[in-house]
N, C-alpha and C positions, 0 to 999 in steps of 0.2 A: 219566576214569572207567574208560577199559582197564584201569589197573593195578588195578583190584578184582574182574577177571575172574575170580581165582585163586580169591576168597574165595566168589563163587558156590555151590556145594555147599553150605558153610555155611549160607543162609538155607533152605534145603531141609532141611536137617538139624535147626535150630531149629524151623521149619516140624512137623513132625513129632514132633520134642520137645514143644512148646508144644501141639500139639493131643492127644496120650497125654497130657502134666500136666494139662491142662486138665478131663480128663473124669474121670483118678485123685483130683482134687481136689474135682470138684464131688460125684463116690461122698464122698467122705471128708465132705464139708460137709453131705452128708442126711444123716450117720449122728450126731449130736447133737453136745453139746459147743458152745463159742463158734464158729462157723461163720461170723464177717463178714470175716475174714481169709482165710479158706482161699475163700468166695465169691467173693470180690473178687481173688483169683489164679486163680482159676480161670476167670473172665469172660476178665480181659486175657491169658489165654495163648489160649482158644478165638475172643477178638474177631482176636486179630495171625496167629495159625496159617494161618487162608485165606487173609488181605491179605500175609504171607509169600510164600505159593503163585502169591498172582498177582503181586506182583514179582518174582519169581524168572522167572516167564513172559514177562514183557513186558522183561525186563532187559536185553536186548538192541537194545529199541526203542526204552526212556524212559530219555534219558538217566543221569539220575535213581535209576534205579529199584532199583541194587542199591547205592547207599551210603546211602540209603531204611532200606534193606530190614536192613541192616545195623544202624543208628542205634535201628531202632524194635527187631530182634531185642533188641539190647544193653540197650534201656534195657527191656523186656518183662524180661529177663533178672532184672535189677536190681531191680522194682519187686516182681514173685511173689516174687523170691528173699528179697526185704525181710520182704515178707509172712508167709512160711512162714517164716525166721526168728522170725519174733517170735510167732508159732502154735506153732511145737514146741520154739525155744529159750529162748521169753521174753525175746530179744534180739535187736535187728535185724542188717542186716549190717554196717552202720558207720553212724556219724550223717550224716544225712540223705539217705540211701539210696533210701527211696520216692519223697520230693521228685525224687531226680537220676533216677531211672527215670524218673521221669514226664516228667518235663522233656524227657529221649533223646524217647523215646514220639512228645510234641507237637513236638521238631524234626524227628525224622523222617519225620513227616506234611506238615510245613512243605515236605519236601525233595520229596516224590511233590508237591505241589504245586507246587516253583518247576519241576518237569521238564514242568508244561504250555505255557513260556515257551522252553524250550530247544530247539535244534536236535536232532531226533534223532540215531543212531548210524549206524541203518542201513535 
């Protein structure tokens, strides 16, 4: 897992992304219109934003944590991105998009969990 040391920054950056989208989206889903789309990306960017923040913190102690942290950014990525795709283009981003976000999502929570069986780092 050293070799994803590099990428570190990264989940702090989506970290941050994800928590400004999150709250530009849930403004944008009070203001009318079909709102179950822009809802529901706005949930799963403010639900992963902090769980982001805290693997990024302990990334160095669970083994785990930053390819974790990585998986669930990627597929957070993927799933809003699906979302809002098909909210402002009436298209998503490629066929079955949301499914594969989702899926990242739940293996990357599979993955902060198999890191309660592993040796730590440090």
């Amino acid at each position: 897992m050293e070799r994803l040391d590099n990428l570190r920054p990264l989940i702090l950056f989506l970290s941050g992304i994800f928590g400004a989208a999150g709250v530009a989206l849930a403004a944008a889903a009070s203001h009318g219109g079909d709102t179950r789309l822009l809802g529901t990306a706005s949930m799963m960017c403010l639900v992963h934003a902090p769980a982001l923040v805290a693997l990024y913190a302990v990334g160095r102690r669970v083994r785990t944590a930053t390819l974790a942290a990585l998986v669930i950014g990627l597929g957070t990525l993927v799933f809003a991105g699906d979302l809002l795709a098909r909210h402002f283009l009436s298209s998503g981003l490629f066929p079955m998009a949301a499914p594969t976000g989702g899926t990242a999502m739940i293996l990357g929570w599979l993955i902060v969990a198999a890191g309660a069986f592993l040796r730590s780092e440090g």
